[in-house]
PyMOL CGO cylinders between C-alpha atoms (Angstrom):
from pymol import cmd
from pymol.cgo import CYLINDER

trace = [
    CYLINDER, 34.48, -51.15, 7.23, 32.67, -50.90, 3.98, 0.3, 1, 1, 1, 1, 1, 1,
    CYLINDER, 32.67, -50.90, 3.98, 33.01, -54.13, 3.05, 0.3, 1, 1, 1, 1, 1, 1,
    CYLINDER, 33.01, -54.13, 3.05, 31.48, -55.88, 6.15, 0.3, 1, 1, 1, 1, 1, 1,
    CYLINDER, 31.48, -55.88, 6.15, 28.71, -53.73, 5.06, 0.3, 1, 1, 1, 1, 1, 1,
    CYLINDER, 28.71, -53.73, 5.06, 28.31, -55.54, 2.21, 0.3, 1, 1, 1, 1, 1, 1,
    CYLINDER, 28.31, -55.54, 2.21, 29.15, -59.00, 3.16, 0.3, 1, 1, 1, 1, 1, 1,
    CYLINDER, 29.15, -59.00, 3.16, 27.10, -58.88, 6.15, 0.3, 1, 1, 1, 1, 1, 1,
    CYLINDER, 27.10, -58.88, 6.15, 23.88, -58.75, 4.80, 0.3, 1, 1, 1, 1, 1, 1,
    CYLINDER, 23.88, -58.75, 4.80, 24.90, -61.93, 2.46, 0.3, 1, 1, 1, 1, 1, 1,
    CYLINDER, 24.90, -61.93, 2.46, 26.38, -63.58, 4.93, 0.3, 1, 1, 1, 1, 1, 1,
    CYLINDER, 26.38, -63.58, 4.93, 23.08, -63.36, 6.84, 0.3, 1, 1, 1, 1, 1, 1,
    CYLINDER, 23.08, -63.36, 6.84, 20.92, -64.78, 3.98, 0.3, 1, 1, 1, 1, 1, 1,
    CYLINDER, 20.92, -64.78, 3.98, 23.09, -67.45, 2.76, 0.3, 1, 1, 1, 1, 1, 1,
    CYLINDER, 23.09, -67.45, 2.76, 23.48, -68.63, 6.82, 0.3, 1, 1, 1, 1, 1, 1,
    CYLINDER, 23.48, -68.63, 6.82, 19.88, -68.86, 7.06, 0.3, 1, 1, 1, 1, 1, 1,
    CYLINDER, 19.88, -68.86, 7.06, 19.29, -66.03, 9.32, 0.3, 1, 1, 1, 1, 1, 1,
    CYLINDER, 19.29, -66.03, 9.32, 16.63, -64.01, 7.46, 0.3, 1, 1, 1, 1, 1, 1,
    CYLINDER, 16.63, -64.01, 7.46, 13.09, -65.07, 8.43, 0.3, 1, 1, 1, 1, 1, 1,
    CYLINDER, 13.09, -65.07, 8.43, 10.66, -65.21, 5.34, 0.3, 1, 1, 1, 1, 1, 1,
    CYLINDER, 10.66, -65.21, 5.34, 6.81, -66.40, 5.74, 0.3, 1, 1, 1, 1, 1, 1,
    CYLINDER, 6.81, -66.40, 5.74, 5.61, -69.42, 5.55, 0.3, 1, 1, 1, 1, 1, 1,
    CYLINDER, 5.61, -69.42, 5.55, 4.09, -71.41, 2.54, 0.3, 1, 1, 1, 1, 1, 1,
    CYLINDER, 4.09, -71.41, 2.54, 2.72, -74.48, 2.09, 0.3, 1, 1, 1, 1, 1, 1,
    CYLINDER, 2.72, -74.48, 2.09, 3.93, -76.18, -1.15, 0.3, 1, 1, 1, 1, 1, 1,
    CYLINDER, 3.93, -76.18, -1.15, 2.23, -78.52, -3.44, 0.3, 1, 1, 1, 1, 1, 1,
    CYLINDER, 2.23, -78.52, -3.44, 1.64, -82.29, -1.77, 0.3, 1, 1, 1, 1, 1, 1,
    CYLINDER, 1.64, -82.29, -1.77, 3.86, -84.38, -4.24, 0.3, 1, 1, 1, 1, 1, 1,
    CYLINDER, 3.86, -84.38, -4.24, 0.86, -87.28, -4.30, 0.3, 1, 1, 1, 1, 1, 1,
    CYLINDER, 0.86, -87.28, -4.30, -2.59, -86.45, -6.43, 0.3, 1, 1, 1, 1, 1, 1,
    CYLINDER, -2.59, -86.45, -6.43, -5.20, -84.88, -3.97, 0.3, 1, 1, 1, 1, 1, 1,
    CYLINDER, -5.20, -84.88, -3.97, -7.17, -87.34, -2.06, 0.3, 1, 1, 1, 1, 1, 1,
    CYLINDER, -7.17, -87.34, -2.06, -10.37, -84.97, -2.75, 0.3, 1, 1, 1, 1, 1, 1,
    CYLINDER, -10.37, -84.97, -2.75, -12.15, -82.58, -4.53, 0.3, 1, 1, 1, 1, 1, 1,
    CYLINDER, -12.15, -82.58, -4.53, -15.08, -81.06, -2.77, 0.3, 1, 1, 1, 1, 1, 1,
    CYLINDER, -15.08, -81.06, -2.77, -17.45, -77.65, -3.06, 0.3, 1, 1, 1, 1, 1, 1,
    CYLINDER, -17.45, -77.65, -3.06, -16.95, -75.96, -0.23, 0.3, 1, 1, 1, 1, 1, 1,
    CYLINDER, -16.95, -75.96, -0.23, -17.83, -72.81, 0.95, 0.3, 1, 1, 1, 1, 1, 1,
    CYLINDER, -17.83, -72.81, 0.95, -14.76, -70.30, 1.89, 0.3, 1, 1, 1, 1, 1, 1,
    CYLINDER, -14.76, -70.30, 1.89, -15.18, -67.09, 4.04, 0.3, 1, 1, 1, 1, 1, 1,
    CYLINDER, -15.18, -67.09, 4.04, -12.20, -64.74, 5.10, 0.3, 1, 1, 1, 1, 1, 1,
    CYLINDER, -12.20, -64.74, 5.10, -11.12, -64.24, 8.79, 0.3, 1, 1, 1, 1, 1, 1,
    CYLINDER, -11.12, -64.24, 8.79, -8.52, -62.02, 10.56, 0.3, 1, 1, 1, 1, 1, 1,
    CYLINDER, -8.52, -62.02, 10.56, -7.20, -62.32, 14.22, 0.3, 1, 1, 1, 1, 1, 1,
    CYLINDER, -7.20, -62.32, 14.22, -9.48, -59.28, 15.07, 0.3, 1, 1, 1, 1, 1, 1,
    CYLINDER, -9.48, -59.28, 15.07, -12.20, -59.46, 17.69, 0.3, 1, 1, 1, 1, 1, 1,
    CYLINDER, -12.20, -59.46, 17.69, -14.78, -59.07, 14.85, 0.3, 1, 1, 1, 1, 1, 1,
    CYLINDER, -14.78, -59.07, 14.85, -13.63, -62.31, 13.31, 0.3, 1, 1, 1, 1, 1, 1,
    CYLINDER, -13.63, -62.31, 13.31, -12.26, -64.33, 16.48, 0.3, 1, 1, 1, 1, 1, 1,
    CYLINDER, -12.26, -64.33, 16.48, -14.67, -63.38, 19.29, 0.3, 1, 1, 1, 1, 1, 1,
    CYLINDER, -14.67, -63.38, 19.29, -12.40, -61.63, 21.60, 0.3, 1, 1, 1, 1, 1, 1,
    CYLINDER, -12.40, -61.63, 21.60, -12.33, -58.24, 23.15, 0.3, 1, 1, 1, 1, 1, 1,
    CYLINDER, -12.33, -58.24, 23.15, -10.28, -56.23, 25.30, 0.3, 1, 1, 1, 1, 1, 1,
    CYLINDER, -10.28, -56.23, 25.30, -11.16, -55.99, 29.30, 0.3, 1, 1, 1, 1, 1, 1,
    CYLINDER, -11.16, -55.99, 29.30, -11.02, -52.64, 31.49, 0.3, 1, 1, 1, 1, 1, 1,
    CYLINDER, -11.02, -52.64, 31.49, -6.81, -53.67, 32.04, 0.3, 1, 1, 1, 1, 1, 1,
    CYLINDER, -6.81, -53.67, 32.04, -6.98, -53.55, 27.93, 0.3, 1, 1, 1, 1, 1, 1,
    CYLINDER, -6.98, -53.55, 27.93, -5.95, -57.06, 27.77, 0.3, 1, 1, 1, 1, 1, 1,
    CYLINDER, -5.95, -57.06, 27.77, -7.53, -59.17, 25.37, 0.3, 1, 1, 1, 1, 1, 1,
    CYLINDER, -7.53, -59.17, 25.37, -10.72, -61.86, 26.55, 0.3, 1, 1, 1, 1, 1, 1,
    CYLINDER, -10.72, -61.86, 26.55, -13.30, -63.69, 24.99, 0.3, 1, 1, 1, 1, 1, 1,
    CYLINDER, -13.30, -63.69, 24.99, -16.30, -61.95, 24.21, 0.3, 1, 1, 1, 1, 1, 1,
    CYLINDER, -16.30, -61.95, 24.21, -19.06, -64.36, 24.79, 0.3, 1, 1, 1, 1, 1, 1,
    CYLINDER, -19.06, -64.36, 24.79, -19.97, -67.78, 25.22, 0.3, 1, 1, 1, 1, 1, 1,
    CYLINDER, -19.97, -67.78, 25.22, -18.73, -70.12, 28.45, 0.3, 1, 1, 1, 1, 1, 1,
    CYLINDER, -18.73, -70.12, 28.45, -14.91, -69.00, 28.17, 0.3, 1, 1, 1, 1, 1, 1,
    CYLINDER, -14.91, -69.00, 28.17, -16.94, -65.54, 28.51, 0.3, 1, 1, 1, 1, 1, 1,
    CYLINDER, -16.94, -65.54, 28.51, -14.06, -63.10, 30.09, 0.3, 1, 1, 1, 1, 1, 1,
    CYLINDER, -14.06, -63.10, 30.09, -11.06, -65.22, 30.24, 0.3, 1, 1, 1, 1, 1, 1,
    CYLINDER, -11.06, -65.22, 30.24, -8.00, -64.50, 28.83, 0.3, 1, 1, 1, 1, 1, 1,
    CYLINDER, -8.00, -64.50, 28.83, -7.65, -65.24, 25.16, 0.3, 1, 1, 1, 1, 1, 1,
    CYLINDER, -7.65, -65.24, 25.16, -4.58, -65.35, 23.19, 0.3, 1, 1, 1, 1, 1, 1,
    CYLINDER, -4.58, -65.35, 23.19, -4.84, -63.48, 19.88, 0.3, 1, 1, 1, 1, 1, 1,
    CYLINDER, -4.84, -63.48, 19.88, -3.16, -65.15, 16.83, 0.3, 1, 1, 1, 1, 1, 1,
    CYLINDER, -3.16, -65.15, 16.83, -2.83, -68.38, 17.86, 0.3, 1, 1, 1, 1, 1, 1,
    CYLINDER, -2.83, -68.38, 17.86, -5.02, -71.66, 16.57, 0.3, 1, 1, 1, 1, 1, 1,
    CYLINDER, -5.02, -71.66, 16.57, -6.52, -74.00, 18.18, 0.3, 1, 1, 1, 1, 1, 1,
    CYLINDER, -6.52, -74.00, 18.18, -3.41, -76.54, 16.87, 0.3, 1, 1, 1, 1, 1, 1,
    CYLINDER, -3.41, -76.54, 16.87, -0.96, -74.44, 18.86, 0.3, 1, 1, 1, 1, 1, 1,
    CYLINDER, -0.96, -74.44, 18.86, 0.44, -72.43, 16.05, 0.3, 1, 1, 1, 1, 1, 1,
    CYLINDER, 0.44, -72.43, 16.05, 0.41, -68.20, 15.47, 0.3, 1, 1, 1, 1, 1, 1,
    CYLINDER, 0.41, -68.20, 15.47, -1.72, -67.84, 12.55, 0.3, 1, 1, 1, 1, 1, 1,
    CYLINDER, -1.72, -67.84, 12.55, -0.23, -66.62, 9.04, 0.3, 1, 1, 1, 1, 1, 1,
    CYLINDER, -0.23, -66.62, 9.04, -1.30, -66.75, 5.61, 0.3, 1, 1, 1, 1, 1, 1,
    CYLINDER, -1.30, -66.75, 5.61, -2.32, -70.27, 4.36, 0.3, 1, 1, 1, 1, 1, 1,
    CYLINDER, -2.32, -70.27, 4.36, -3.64, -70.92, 8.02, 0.3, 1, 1, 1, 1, 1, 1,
    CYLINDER, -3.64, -70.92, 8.02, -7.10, -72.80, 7.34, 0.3, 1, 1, 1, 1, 1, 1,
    CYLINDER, -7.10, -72.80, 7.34, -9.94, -73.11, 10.08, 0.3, 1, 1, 1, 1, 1, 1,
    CYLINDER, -9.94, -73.11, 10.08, -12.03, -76.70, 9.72, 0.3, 1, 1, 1, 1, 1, 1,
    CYLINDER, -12.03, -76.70, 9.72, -14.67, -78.46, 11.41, 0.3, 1, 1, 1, 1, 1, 1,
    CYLINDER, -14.67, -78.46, 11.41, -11.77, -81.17, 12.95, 0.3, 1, 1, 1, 1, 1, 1,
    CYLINDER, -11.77, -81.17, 12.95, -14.68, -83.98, 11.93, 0.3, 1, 1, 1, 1, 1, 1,
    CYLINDER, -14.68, -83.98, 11.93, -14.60, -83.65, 8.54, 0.3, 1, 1, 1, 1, 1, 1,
    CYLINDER, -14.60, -83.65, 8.54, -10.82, -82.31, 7.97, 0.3, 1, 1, 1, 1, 1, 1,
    CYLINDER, -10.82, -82.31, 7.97, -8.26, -83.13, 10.17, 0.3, 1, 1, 1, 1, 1, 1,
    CYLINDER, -8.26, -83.13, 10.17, -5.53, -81.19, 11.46, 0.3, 1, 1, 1, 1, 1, 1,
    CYLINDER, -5.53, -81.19, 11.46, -2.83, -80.84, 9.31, 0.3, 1, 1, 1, 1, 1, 1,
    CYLINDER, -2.83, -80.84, 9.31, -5.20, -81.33, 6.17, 0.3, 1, 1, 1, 1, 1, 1,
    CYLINDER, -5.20, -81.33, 6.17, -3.91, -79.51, 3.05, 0.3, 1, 1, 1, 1, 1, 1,
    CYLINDER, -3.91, -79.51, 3.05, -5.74, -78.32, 0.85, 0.3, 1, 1, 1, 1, 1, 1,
    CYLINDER, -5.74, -78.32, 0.85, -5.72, -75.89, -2.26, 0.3, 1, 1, 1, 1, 1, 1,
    CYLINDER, -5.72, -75.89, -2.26, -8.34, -73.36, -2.93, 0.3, 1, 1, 1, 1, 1, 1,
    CYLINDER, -8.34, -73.36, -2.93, -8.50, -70.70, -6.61, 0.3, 1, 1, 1, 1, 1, 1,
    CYLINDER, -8.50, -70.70, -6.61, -8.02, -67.80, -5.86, 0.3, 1, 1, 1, 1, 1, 1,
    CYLINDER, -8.02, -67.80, -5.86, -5.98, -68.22, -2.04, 0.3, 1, 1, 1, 1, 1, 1,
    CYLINDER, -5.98, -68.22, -2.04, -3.30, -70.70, -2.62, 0.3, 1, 1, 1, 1, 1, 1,
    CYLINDER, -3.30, -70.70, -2.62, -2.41, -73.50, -0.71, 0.3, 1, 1, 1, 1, 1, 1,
    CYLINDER, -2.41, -73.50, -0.71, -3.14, -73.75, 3.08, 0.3, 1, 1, 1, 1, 1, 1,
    CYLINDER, -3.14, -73.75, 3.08, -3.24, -76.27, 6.03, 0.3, 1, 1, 1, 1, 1, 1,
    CYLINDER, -3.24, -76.27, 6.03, -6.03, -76.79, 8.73, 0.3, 1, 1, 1, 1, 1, 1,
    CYLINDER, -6.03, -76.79, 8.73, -4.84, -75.34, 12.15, 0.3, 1, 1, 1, 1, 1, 1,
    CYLINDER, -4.84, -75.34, 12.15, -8.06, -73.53, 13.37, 0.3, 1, 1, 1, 1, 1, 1,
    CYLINDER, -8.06, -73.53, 13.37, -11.10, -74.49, 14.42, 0.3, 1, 1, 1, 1, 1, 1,
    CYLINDER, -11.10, -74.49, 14.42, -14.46, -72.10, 14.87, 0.3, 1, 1, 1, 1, 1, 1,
    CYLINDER, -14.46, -72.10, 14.87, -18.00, -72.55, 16.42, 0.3, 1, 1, 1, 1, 1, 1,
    CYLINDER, -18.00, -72.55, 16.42, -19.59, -71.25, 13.40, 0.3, 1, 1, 1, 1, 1, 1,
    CYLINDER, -19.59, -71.25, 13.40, -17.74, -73.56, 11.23, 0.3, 1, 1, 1, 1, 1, 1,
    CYLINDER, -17.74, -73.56, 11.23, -18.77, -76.95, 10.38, 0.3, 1, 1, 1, 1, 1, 1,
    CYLINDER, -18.77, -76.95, 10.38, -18.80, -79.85, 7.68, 0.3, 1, 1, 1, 1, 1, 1,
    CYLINDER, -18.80, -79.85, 7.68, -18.69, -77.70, 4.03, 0.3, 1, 1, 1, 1, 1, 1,
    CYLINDER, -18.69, -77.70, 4.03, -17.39, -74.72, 4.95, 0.3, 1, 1, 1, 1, 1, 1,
    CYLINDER, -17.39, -74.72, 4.95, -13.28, -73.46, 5.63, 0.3, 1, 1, 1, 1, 1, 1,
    CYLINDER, -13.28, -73.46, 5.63, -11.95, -70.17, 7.05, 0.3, 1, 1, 1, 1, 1, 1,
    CYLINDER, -11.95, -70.17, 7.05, -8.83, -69.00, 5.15, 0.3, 1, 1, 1, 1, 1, 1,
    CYLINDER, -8.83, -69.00, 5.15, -6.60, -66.60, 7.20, 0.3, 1, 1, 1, 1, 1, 1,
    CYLINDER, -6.60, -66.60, 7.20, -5.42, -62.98, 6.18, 0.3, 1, 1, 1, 1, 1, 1,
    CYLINDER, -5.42, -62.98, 6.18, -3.29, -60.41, 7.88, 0.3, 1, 1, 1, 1, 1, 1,
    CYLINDER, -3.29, -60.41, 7.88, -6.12, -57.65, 7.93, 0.3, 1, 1, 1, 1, 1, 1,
    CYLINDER, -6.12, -57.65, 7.93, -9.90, -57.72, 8.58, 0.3, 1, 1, 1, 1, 1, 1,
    CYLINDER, -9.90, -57.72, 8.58, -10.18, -55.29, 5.32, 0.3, 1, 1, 1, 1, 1, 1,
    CYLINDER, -10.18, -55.29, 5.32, -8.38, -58.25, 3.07, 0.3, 1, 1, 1, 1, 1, 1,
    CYLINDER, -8.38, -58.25, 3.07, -11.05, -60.96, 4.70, 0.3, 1, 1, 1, 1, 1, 1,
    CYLINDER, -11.05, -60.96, 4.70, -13.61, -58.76, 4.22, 0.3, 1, 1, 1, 1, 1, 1,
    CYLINDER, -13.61, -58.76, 4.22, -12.30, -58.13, 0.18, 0.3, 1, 1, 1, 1, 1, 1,
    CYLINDER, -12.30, -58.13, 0.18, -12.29, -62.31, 0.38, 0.3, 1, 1, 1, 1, 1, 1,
    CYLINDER, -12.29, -62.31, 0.38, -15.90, -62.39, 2.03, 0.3, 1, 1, 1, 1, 1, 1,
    CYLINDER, -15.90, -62.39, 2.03, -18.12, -65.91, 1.22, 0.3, 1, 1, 1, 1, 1, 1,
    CYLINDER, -18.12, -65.91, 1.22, -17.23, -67.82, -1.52, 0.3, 1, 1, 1, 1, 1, 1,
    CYLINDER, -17.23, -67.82, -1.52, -18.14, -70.61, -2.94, 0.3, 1, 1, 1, 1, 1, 1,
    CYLINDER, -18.14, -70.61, -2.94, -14.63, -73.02, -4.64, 0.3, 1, 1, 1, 1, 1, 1,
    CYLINDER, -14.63, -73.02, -4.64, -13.74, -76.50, -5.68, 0.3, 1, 1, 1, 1, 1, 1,
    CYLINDER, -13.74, -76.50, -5.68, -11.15, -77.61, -3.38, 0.3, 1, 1, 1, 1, 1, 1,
    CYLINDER, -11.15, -77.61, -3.38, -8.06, -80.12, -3.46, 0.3, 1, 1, 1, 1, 1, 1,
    CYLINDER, -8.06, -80.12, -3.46, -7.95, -81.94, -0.61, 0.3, 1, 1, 1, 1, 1, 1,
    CYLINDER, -7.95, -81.94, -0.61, -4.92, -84.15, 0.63, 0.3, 1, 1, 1, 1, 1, 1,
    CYLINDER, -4.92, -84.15, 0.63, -5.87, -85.41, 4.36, 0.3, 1, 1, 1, 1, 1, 1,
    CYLINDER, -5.87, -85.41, 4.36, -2.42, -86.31, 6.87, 0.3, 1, 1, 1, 1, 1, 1,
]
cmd.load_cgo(trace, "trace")
């Protein structure tokens, strides 16, 4: 019994069967851009995404003309759930699927759009509100590789 206690777990991670999170790894071609753009932190809280919870606690958005319809938390406007390296672009200027590397974050890919965000300016994803607020508005040179 002992040793499929130990084997187990290997066998697990050598089959594949242990999730970890995604990353988005270096584009093997030279970046197709290098722009100034303006960065700002967002979460998948209400605060950040608009959304609140209605009197059956399920969540809704908060204003504008999808005003009290159901909202799905965590997930982008490209169909994906949101994670770490998710980016939020004005679809005009950066495709989705756009890569791009910014200091200080790492490497992301455009998933997410927002109504506040448009032409020069990106949202980069974190897992808490406190770590987009620690991010806040900043101002970086960005690699750029478009799909």
């Amino acid at each position: 019994m002992r040793i499929i206690a130990l084997i187990l777990p290997l066998f697990t991670v050598l089959a594949g069967c242990v999730t970890r999170p995604a990353t988005f790894a270096s584009p093997s071609r030279q970046a197709d851009a290098y722009l100034s753009l303006v960065a700002t932190g967002y979460c998948h809280c209400g605060a950040c995404c608009g959304w609140e919870r209605n009197w059956l606690g399920r969540p809704v958005f908060s204003s504008g003309s999808a005003k009290g319809r159901p909202k799905s938390v965590g997930l982008t406007a490209s169909g994906t759930q949101a994670k770490p390296g998710t980016l939020a672009a004005d679809p005009a200027y950066f495709p989705m699927g756009t890569r791009m590397f910014i200091p200080g974050y790492g490497y992301g890919r455009v998933e997410d759009t927002g109504g506040a965000i448009k032409a020069g300016r990106i949202d980069l994803y974190f897992r808490s509100h406190q770590e987009a607020l620690n991010w806040g508005r900043r101002q970086r040179d960005v690699q750029v590789w478009y799909p």
